[in-house]
KEKE-3310 file (N, C-alpha, C; in steps of 0.2 Angstrom, whole numbers, plus 5000, padded with zeros to 4 digits):
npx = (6081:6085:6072:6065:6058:6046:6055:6055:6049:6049:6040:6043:6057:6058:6067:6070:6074:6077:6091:6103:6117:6121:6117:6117:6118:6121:6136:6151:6155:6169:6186:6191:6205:6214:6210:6218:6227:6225:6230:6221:6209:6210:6201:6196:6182:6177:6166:6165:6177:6180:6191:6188:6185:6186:6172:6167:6153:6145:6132:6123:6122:6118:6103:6098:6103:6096:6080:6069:6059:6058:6069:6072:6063:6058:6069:6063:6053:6062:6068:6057:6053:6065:6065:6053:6054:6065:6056:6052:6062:6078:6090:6102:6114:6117:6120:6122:6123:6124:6122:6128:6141:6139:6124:6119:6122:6131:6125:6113:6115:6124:6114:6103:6112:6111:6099:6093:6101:6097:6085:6078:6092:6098:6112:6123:6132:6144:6152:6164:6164:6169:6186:6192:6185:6180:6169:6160:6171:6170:6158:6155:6167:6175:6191:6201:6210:6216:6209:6198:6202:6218:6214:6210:6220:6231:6237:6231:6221:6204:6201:6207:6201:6190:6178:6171:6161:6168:6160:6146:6135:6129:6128:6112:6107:6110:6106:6108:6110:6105:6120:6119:6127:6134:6144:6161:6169:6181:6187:6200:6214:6214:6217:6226:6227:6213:6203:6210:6210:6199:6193:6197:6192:6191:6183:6170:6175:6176:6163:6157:6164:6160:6146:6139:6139:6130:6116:6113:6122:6129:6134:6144:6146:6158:6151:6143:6143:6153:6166:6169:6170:6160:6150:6161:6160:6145:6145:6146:6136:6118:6108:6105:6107:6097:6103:6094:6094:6084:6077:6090:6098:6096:6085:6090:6101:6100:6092:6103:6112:6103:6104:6117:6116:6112:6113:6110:6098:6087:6083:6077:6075:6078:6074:6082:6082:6071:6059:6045:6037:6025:6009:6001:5994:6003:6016:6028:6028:6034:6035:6034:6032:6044:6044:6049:6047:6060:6074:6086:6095:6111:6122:6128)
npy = (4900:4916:4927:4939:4956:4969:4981:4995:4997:5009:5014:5003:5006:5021:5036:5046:5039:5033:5038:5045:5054:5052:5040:5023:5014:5020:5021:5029:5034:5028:5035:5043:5045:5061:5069:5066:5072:5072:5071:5077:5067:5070:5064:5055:5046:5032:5022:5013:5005:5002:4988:4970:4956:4935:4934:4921:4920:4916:4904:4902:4911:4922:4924:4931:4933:4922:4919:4915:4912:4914:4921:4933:4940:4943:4953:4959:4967:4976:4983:4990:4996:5004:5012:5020:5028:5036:5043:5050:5059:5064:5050:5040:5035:5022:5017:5001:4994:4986:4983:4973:4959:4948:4950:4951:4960:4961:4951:4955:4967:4964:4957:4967:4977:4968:4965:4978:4983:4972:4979:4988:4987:4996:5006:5001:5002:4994:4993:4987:4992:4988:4985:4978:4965:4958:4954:4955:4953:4939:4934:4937:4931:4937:4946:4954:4966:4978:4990:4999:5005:5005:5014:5024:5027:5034:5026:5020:5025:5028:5022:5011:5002:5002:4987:4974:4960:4948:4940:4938:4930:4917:4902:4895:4882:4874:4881:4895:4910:4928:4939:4954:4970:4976:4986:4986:4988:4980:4980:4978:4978:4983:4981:4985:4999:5005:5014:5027:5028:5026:5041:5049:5056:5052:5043:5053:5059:5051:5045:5058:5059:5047:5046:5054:5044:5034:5025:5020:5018:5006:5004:4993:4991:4991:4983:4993:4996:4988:4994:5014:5014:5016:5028:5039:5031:5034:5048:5050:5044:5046:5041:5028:5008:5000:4983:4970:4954:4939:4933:4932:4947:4958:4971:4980:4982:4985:4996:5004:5002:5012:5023:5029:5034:5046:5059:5056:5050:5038:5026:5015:4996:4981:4967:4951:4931:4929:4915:4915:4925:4938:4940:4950:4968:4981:4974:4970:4958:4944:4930:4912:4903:4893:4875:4868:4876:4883:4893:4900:4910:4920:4923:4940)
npz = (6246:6249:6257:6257:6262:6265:6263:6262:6277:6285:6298:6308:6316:6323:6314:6325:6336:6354:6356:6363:6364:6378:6382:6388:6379:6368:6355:6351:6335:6327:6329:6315:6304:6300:6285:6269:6260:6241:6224:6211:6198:6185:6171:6154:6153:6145:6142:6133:6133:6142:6152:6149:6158:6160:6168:6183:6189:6204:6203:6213:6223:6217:6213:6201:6191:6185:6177:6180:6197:6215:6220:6210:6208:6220:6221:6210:6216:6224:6214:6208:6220:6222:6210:6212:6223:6218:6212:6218:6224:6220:6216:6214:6218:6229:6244:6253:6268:6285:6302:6307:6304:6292:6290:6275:6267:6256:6249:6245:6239:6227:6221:6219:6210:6199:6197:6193:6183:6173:6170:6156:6149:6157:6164:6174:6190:6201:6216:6227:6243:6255:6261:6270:6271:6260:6247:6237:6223:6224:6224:6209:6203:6199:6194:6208:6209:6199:6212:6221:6232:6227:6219:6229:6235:6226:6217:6205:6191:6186:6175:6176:6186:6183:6177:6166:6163:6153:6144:6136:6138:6149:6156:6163:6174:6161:6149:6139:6145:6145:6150:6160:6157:6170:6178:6185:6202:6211:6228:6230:6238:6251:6268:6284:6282:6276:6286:6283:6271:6266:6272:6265:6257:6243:6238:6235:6224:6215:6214:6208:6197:6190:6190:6178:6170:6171:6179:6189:6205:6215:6230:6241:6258:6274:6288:6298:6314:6317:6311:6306:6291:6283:6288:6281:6268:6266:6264:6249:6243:6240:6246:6258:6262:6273:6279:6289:6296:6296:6312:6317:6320:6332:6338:6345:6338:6324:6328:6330:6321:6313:6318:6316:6306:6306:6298:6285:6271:6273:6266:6271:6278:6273:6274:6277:6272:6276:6286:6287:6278:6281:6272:6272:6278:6276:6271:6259:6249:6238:6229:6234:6249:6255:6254:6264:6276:6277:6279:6264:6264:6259:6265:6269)
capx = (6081:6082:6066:6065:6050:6044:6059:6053:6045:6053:6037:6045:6059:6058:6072:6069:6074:6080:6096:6105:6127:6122:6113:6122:6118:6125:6143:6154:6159:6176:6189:6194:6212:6214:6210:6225:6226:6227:6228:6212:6213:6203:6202:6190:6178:6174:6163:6167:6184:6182:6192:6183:6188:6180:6170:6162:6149:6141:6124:6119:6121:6117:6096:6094:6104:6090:6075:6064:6062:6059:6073:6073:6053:6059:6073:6061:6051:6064:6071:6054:6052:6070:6060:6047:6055:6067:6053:6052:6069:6084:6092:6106:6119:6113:6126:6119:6126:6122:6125:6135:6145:6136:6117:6116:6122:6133:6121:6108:6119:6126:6109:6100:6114:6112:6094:6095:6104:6092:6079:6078:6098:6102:6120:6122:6140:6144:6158:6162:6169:6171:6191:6194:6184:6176:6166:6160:6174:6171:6153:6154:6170:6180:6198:6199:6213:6216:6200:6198:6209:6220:6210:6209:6227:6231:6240:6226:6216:6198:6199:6212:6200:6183:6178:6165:6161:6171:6157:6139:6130:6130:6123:6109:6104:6111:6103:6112:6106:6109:6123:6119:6133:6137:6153:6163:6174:6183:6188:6206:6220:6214:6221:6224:6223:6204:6201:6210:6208:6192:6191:6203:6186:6192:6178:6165:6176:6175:6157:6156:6165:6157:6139:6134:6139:6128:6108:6112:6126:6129:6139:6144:6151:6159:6144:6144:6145:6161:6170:6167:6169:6151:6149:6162:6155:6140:6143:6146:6130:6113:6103:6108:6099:6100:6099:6095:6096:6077:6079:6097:6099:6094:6082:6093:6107:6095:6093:6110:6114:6099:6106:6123:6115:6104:6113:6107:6094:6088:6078:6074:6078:6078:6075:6086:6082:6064:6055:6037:6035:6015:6006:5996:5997:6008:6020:6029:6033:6037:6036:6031:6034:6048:6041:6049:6046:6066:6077:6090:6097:6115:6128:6133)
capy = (4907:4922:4930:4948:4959:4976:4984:5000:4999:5012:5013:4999:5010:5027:5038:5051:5034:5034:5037:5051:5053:5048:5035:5017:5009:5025:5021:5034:5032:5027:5042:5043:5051:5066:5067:5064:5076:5067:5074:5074:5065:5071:5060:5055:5041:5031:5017:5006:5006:4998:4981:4964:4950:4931:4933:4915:4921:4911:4907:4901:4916:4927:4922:4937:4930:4915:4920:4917:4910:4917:4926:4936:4939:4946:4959:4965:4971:4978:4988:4994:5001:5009:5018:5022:5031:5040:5048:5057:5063:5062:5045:5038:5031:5020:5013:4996:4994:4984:4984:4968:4955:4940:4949:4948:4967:4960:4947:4961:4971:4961:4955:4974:4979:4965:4966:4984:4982:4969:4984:4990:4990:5001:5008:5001:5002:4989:4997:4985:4997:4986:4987:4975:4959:4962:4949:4953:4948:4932:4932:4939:4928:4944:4950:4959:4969:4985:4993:5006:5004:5008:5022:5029:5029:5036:5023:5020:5030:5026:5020:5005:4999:4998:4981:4971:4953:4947:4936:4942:4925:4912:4895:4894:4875:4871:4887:4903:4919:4937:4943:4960:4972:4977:4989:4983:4991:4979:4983:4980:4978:4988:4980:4988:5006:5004:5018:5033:5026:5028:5047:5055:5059:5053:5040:5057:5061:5046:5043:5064:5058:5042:5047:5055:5041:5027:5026:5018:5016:5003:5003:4991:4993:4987:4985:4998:4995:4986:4999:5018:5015:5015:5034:5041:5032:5039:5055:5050:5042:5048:5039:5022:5004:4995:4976:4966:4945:4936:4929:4936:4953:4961:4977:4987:4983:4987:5004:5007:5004:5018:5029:5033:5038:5052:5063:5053:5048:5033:5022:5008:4989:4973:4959:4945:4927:4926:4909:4915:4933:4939:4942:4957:4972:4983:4972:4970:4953:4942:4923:4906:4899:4887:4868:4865:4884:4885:4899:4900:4917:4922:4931:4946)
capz = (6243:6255:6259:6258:6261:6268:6260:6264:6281:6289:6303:6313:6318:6321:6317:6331:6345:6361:6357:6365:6367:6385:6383:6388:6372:6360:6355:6348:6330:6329:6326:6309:6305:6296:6276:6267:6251:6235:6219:6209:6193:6180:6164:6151:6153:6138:6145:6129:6134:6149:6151:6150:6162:6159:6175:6185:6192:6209:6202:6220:6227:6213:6209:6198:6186:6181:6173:6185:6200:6220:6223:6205:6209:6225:6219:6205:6217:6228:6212:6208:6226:6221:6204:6215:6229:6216:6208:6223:6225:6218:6217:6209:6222:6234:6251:6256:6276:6288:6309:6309:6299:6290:6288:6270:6263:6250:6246:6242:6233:6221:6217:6216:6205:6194:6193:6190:6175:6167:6171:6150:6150:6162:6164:6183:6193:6209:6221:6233:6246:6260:6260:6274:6270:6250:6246:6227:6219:6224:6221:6203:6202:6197:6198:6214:6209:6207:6213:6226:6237:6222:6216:6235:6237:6222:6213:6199:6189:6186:6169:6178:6191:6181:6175:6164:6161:6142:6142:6137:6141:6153:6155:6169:6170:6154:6146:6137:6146:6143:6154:6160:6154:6172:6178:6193:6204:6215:6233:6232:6245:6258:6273:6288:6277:6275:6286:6284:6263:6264:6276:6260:6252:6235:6236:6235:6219:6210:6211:6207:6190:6187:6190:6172:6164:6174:6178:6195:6207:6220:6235:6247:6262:6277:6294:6303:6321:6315:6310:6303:6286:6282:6288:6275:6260:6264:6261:6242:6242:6239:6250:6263:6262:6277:6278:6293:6295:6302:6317:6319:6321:6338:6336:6346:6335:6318:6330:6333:6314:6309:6321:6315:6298:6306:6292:6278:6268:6274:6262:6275:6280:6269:6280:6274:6274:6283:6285:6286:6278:6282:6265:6272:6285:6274:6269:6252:6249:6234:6228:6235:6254:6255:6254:6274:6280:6279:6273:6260:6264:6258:6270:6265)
cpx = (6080:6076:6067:6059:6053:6051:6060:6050:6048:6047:6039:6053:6061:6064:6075:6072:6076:6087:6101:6114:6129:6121:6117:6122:6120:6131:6145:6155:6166:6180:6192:6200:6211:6213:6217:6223:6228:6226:6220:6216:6208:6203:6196:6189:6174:6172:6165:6174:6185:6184:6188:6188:6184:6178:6167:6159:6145:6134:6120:6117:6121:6108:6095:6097:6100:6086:6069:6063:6059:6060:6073:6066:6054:6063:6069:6057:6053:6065:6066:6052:6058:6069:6056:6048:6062:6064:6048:6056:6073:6088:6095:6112:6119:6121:6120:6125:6120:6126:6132:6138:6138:6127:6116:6118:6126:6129:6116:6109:6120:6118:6104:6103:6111:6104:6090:6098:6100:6085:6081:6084:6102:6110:6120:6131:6138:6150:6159:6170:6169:6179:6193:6193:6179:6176:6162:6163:6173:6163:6151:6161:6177:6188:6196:6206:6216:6208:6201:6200:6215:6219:6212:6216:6232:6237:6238:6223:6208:6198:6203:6207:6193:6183:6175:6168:6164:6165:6148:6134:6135:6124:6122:6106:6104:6109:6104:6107:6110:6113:6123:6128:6134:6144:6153:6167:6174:6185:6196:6211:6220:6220:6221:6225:6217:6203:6202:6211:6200:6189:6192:6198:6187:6187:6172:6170:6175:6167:6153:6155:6162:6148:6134:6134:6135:6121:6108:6120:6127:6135:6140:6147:6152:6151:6145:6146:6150:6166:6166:6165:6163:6149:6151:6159:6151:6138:6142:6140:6123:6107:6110:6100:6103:6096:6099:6093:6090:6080:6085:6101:6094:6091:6086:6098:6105:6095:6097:6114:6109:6102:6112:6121:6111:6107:6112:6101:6093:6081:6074:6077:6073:6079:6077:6083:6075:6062:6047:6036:6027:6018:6002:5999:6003:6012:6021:6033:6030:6037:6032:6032:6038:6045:6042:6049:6054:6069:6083:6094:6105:6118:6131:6141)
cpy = (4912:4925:4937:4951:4963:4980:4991:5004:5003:5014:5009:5002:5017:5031:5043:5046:5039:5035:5044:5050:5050:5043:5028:5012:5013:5021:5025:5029:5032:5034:5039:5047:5055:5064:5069:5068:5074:5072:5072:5072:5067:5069:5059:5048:5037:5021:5008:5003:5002:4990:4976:4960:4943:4930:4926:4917:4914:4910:4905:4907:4922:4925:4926:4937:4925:4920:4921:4912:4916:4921:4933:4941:4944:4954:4963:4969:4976:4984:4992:5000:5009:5016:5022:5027:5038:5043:5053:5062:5059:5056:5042:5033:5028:5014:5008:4994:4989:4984:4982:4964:4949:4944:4949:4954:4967:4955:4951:4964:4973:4960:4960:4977:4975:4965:4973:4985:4978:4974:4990:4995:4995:5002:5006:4999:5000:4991:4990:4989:4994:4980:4981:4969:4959:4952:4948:4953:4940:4929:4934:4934:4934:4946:4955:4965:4972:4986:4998:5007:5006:5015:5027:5030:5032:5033:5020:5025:5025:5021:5010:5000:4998:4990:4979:4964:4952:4944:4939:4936:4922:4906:4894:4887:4874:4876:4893:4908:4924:4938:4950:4964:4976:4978:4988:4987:4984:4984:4987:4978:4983:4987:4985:4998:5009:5012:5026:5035:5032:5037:5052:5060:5061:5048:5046:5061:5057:5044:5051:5060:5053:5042:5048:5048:5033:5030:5024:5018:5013:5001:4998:4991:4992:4987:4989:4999:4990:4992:5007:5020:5017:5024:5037:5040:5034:5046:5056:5046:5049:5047:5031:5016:5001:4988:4972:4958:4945:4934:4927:4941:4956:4965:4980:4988:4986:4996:5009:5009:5012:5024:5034:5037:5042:5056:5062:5050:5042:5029:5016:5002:4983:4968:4954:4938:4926:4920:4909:4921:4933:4943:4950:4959:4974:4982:4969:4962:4948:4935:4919:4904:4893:4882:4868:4869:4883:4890:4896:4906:4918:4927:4934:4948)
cpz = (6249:6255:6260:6259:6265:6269:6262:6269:6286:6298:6309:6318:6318:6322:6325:6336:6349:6361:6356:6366:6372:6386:6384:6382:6367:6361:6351:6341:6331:6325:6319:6308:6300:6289:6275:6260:6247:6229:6214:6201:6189:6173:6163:6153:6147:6141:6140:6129:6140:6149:6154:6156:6160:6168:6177:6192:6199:6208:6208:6223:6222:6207:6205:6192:6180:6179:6176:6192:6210:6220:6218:6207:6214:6224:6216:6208:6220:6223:6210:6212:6225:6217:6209:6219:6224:6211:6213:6226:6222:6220:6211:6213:6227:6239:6254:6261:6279:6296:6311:6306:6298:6291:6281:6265:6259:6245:6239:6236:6228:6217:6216:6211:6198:6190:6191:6182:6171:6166:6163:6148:6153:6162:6173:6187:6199:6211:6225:6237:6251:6259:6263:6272:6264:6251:6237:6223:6217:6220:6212:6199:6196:6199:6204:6214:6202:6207:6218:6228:6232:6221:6222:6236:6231:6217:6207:6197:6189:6180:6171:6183:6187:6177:6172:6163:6154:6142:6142:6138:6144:6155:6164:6168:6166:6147:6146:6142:6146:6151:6153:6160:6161:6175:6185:6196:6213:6222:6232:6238:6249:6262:6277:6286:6276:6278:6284:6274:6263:6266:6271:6258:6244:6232:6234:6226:6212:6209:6208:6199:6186:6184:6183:6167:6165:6177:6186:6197:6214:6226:6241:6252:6269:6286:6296:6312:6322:6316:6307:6296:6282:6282:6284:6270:6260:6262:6253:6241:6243:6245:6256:6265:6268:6277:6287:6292:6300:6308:6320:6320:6326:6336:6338:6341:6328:6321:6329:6325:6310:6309:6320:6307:6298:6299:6286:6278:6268:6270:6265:6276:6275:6275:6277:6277:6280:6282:6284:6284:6278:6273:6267:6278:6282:6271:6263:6252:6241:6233:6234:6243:6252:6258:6262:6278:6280:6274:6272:6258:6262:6263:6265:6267)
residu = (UNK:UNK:UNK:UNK:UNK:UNK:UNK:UNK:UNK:UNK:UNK:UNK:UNK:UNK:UNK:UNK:UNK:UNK:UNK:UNK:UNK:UNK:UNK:UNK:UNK:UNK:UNK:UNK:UNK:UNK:UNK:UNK:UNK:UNK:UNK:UNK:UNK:UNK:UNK:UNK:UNK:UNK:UNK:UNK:UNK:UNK:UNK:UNK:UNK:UNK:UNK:UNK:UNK:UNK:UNK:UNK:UNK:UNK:UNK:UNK:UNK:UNK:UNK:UNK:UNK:UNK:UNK:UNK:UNK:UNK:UNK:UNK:UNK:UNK:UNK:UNK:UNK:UNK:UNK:UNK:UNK:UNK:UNK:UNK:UNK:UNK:UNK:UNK:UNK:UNK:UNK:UNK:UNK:UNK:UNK:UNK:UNK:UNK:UNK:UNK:UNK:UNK:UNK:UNK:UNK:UNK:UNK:UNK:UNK:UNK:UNK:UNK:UNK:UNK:UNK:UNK:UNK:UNK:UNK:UNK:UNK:UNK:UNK:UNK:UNK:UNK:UNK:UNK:UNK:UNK:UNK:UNK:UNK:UNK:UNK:UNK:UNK:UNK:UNK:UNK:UNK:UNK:UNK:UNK:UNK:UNK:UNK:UNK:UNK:UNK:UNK:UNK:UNK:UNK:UNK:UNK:UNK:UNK:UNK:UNK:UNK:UNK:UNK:UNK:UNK:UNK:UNK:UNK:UNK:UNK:UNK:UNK:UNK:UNK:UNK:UNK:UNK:UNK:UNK:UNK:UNK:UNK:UNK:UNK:UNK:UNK:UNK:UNK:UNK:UNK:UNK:UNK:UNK:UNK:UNK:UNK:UNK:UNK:UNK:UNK:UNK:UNK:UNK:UNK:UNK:UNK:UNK:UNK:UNK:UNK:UNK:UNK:UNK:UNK:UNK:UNK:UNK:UNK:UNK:UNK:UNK:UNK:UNK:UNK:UNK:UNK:UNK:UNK:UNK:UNK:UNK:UNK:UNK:UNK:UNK:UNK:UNK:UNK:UNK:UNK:UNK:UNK:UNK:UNK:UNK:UNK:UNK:UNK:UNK:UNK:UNK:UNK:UNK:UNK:UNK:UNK:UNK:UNK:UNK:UNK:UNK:UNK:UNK:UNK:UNK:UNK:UNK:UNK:UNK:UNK:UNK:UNK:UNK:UNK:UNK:UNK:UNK:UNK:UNK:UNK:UNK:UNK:UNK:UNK:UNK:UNK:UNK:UNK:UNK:UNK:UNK:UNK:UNK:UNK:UNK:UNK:UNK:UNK:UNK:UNK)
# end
């Protein structure tokens, strides 16, 4: 099981760094081409309405599904930190990003969505907005089409692309449990459209419209020091969680990802997959030590 802790410890990097337009380690964001004018679509939302799929879910990579358990033990803290921090400002939309490919920010995501929702039925919507290579289809075992990439190019409407589980239980080791009644919005057939899709700024409309009708919402989205995508969605977000991978993600690189989101609200780093989390000295950390000190981390 991944190891997560100090969810919140933004003292290990300060935003203010070393990083200047000169500096040899800044990299420009990548250009983005002009917004593309879309009509706006304005329809009614009626949540009951929203079409079922029979989803199969990964429960390997989905602990927050079980009962109890490490990983579940782990999120619940992560989502109470999320309570905790939105009863100091406004919070509703959260972009989970990360620097580079494979540290764990779909892994996260899927799994704070989900235990969000088991948090006294919550209304909680999972976006996965990374266009290029979408990964929560597969782990929620969901159609991946249409979804946003649809939406953003203006050949669906909203009510086409949302999605729930047909099934309200699922057997964990042999035992029914409650399937949370989370709403999905696949990716979609981006393809090599992803970025100037995503620039249109009809993703900052659809979470406009969406937002009365959900308690949380989660975004996932492509690395960032991959490509730009990440900066746009952020504008429709509220805040930005970033994830880094133990003993595989460079600090400057965890830097370089902070630092493109000086204009956002930066809630902190989820360190994925640790092997030894310390219990004291600030840090928030969750469950048991793994029997052979090894981790069990999920790429995102």
């Amino acid at each position: 099981m991944s190891r997560i802790y100090d969810a919140l410890q933004r003292a290990n990097l300060e935003r203010g760094s070393s990083f200047e337009p000169n500096s040899p380690d800044f990299i420009e964001p990548f250009a983005v081409p002009g917004d593309a004018e879309q009509p706006s679509l304005q329809e009614e939302i009626l949540l009951d309405q929203i079409i079922r799929h029979p989803w199969n879910p990964s429960l390997n990579a989905l602990p927050t599904l079980g009962e109890r358990g490490d990983g579940i033990e782990q999120f619940r803290g992560l989502r109470t930190q999320m309570y905790q921090l939105r009863d100091q400002a406004p919070l509703k939309t959260i972009l989970v990003c990360s620097g580079l490919p494979a540290e764990g920010k779909s892994f996260v995501a899927s799994n704070l969505a989900i235990s969000l929702a088991r948090s006294n039925n919550s209304a909680v919507l999972l976006i996965d907005g990374d266009l290029r290579k979408p990964k929560l289809h597969k782990l929620l075992g969901a159609p991946w089409q249409p979804g946003l990439t649809e939406y953003l190019s203006g050949s669906a409407q909203t009510k086409e692309i949302l999605q729930r589980n047909q099934h309200s239980r699922i057997y964990v080791d042999g035992l029914p449990q409650q399937m949370p009644d989370l709403t999905f919005i696949s990716s979609g057939d981006g393809g090599d459209h992803a970025s100037e899709l995503v620039a249109n700024h009809r993703i900052e409309e659809l979470t406009t419209t969406l937002a009365p009708h959900f308690d949380w919402i989660i975004i996932d989205s492509p690395p960032i020091l991959a490509v730009a995508d990440a900066i746009d969605l952020a504008r429709a977000a509220d805040a930005v969680l970033l994830v880094a991978r133990a003993a595989k993600t460079p600090f400057n690189v965890a830097q370089r990802a902070q630092a493109y989101f000086a204009n956002s609200r930066i809630l902190g780093f989820v360190l994925n997959a640790v092997k030894e989390a310390p219990r004291s000295g600030g840090y928030y950390y969750y469950g048991k030590k793994d029997g052979g000190g090894g981790s069990h981390g999920r790429k995102g």
